[in-house]
C-alpha positions, 0 to 999 in steps of 0.5 A: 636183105643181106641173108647169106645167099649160096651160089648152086652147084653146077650141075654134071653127070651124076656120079663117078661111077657112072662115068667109068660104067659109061667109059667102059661100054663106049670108050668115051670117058670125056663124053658129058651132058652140057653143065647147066648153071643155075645163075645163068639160068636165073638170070635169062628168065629176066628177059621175058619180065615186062612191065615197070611193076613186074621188074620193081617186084622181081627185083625187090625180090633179088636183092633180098639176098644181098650175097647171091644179088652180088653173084648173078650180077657178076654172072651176068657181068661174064655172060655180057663179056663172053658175048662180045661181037656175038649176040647179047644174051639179054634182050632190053627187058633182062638187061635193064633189070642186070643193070638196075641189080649191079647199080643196086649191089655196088657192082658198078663195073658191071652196070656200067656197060650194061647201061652202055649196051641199053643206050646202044639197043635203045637207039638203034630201035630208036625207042624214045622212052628206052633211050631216056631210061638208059641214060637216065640208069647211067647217069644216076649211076654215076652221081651214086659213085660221087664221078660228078664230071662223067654224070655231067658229061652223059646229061650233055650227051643225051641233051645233044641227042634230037630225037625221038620225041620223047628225047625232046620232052625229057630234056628239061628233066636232064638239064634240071638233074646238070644242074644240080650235079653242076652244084655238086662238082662246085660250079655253082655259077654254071648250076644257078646259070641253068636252074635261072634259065629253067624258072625263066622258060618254064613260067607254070612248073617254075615252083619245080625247079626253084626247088633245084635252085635252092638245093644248088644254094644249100650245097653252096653254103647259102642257107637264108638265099636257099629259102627265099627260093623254096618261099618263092616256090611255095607261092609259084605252086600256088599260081601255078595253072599246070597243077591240080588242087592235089598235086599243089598240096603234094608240091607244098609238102615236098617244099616244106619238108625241103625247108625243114632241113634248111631251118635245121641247118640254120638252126631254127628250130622253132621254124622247122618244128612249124612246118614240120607240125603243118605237114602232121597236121596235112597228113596224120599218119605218115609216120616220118613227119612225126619221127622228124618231129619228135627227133630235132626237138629232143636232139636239142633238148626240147618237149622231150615227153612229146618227142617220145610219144611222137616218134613211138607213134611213128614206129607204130604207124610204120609198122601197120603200114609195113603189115598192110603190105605184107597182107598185100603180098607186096612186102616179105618181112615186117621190121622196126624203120631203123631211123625210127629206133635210133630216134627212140633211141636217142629221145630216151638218153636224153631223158636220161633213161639211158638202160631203156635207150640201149636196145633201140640203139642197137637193134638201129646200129644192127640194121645191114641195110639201113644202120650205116650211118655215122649219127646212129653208132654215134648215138650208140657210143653215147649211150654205152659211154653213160652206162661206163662200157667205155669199151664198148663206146670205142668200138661203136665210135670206130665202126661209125667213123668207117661209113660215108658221110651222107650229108654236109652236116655229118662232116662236123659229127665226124669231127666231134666223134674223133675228138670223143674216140681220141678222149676215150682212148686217152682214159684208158 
């Protein structure tokens, strides 16, 4: 996805010397054809896209070009400002789609008043649906840039709005999303506060937001209270009369998929590993249960040469589903899942195998898109350091320091990579 993109030329008279053949039969050397730009051009095609499937596709579509994705959201950036007191080049259609690119592309400077401009549109033609997309796009853009208090503020904003009726539906949704920037700003009183009173209203959908609870627990540190409140909601989905007999079963994979990662957490293995073995046996050929599998047992020395034959089974399954939807039209380009190499990766250096674990590591590490992550260079840097490219282990702890931690528990990784970089660096 990040092809170098090249911005097209603007487009003038054609040559010099027509210009002076021109100048000389009329004496207006300065008089042009209007310049057309091609980005601008693009970018107001996006006003006659509607349909939530058709902008998903033409959007996937852009930002295959990270390069050029970074240019027309700029473009679009400038066209919004030249407009200023003028009509808006973009109708709710291209706008929302602008929006969705900056976010995407990281241009938040430029979203951030394109999102403003669709709340803006939306409530003057009081549309209900477009008004709970565009605070919904703002909101999230926010979280996305860790500015908690300006998401908490727009939820608020929106949770004041009484109308239309749509609005009104989707407030429990936006009080459910305060909530869990609440815990994310630390206010935990004030997050548990909501998510209670969310349980407490909402009797047959209470399965749903103990979820939130718990998620609000785990960023608290309370790992054990957090799942009681996901066992709580296993048995609260089960009572539910609001769901089917399949939505039921799609709640309970999501709730013990979250209990995984508090097992993990909490260091249970052997409880993650069970509700992990539940949901492959619910369904055999999603490939990230099995990754997820095969990669807590070998990244704690277990069952290695079942982990290894777990995760090449998830590479392959991802694989085929990835080339059922390039047959389908609906994906360009077939690759290796990078979380899945690295987990190949890692199962084979912890067989020792350590030759045979370098190429997935790098073709993980290599990833643009997916391979920032300080647990794969880390990985990486492992690997070289036990084949004595000592060199090589340095560069790749480096790079790995430089990218955001994800999760609480890259915190502790960061801190065990830096004593191994400050070891390394001290042998030399």
């Amino acid at each position: 996805m990040a092809t170098a993109g090249v911005r097209g030329a603007r487009w003038a008279l054609a040559t010099v010397g027509i210009a002076v053949l021109l100048a000389g039969a009329t004496g207006r050397a300065d008089d042009k054809k209007d310049e057309k730009n091609p980005l601008r051009e693009e970018l107001l095609k996006l006003n006659s896209i509607t349909g939530d499937d058709a902008q998903r596709s033409k959007l996937s579509a852009l930002v295959k070009d990270k390069d050029k994705a970074k240019k027309l959201a700029l473009e679009a950036g400038k066209m919004l400002k030249e407009a200023k007191g003028k009509d808006n080049p973009f109708n709710y259609n291209g706008g929302l789609m602008v929006a969705r690119l900056a976010s995407f592309t990281k241009q938040y400077d430029v979203a951030e008043p394109f999102f403003e401009s669709l709340i803006e549109n939306a409530t003057k033609i009081k549309s209900g649906s477009k008004i709970v997309t565009a605070y919904n796009g703002l909101v999230g853009m926010y979280y996305d840039q860790k500015k908690f208090a300006l998401a908490a503020e727009t939820c608020e904003k929106f949770l004041d709005l009484t109308g239309p009726q749509e609005v009104r539906n989707a407030h429990i949704l936006f009080y459910d999303r305060l909530a869990r920037i609440k815990a994310k700003e630390e206010k935990f009183d004030d997050a548990l506060r909501i998510a209670n009173d969310l349980i407490g209203l909402n009797k047959d959908t209470a399965g749903y937001f103990l979820q939130t609870k718990a998620s609000i627990l785990r960023e608290q540190g309370k790992i054990d209270a957090a799942v009681d409140a996901l066992n709580d909601a296993l048995d609260k989905i089960d009572a539910s009369k609001a769901f089917s007999k399949e939505e039921k079963d799609q709640e309970k994979d999501s709730v013990r998929y979250q209990l995984t990662g508090l097992y993990v957490d909490n260091k249970e293995i052997d409880k993650a590993a069970k509700q992990l073995e539940i949901l492959i046996k619910r369904n055999p050929d999603n490939p990230t249960y099995k990754n997820d599998l095969g990669f807590i047992w070998c990244d704690h020395d277990m069952n290695l040469a079942e982990s290894e034959k777990l995760i090449k089974e998830a590479i392959d399954l991802d694989i085929k589903a990835q080339e059922k939807l390039k047959k389908e039209g609906k994906l360009d380009e077939v690759k290796p899942n990078a979380a899945y190499l690295d987990s190949l990766g890692w199962v084979l250096f912890k067989q020792k195998k350590y030759k045979e674990a370098l190429d997935p590591l790098k073709k993980a590490a290599a990833d643009d898109e997916d391979g920032s992550h300080l647990e794969i260079w880390d990985h990486l840097g492992d690997c070289h350091m036990a084949l004595g490219n000592k060199k090589d282990a340095i560069a790749a702890w480096e790079k790995g320091l430089k990218f955001e931690d994800i999760s609480k528990r890259d915190g502790e990784r960061r801190r065990k990579v830096s004593e191994k970089l400050k070891k390394a660096r001290a042998s030399d």
